[in-house]
N, C-alpha and C positions, 0 to 999 in steps of 0.2 A: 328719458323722455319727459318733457316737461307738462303740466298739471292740464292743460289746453289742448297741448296734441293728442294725451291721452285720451282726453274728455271727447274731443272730434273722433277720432280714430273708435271709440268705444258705439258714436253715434250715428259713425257712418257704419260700421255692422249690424247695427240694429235697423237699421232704415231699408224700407224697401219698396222701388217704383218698378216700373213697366221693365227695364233695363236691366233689374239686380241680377238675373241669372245671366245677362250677357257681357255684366265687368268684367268678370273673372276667367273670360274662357282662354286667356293668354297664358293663366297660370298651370294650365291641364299638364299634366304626367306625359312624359314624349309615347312611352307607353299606350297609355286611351287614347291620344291622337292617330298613332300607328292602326290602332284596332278600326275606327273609324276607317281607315282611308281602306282596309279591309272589306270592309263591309259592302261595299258594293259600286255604283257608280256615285260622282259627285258631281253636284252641280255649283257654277258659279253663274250668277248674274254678268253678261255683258251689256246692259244698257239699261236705265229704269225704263220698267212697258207701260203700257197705256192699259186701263186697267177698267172694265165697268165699275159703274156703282156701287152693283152688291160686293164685288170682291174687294172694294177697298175698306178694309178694317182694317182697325191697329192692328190685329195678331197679323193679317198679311204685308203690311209695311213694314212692321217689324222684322219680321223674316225676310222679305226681300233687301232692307239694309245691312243683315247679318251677309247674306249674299254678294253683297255688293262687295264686302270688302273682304271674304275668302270665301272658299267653297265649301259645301257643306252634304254631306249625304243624306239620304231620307232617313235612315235610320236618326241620323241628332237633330233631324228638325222634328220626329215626331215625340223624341225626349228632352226638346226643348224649346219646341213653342207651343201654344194652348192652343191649335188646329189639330183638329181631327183629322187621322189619316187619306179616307178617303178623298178631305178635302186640299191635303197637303197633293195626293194622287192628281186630284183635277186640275190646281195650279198648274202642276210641274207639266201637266201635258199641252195646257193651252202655250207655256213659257217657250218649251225645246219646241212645236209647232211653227213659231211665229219665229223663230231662230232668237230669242230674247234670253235664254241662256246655254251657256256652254256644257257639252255634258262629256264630263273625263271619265275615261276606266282608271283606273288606277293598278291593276294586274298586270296592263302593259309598261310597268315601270319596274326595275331592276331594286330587288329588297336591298336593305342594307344589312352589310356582317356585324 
C-alpha cells in the first residue's frame, strides 16, 4: 500500500459525520443480521411520506433513507439512530397508518440449515 492510500485510508477512519455508523452496515456478520430479522417485525419504506415540520429532522431523514434502501427492525433503529424510542414508536405508527411502509414478519419465512 502506497504512502497516500495509507495516509487516506488512516484518515478516513478517524473522520466522522452524520453517516459514519451507516458505511459499514454491509460489512455486519451474516450472523447479527440473522439475529436482527429475529427480532421481530421489519419495516421497509415504500415511498418517501410527507412529513410535518416538527418531524422533519436530520435524525428522522436519516432513518427514513436507511429505510428506503432495506429494511430494518425497531430493535436496529433504536441501536442506531439518535431518536428516542417512543419517538421511533410514533413515526412508525403515523408510516404503517398512511400505508407509507411495508411491515414484514419475518417468522413466516423458512430458516436456513
Amino acid at each position: 500500500m502506497s504512502a497516500v492510500t495509507a495516509t487516506l485510508a488512516a484518515w478516513a477512519r478517524r473522520t466522522r459525520t452524520s453517516f459514519g455508523p451507516l458505511v459499514w452496515l454491509a460489512s455486519r456478520p451474516a450472523t447479527e443480521a440473522a439475529n436482527d430479522a429475529a427480532d421481530g417485525l421489519v419495516y421497509r419504506l415504500r415511498h418517501w411520506p410527507e412529513l410535518p415540520s416538527a418531524a422533519r429532522t436530520a435524525d428522522v431523514l436519516r432513518l427514513l433513507s436507511v429505510m428506503s434502501h432495506r429494511p430494518v427492525n425497531r430493535r436496529w433503529m433504536i441501536a442506531h439512530s439518535r431518536l428516542e424510542a417512543t419517538r421511533i414508536d410514533t413515526l412508525l405508527q403515523r408510516l404503517v397508518a398512511r400505508g407509507e411502509v411495508e411491515v414484514i414478519d419475518p417468522s413466516h419465512f423458512p430458516t436456513q440449515a
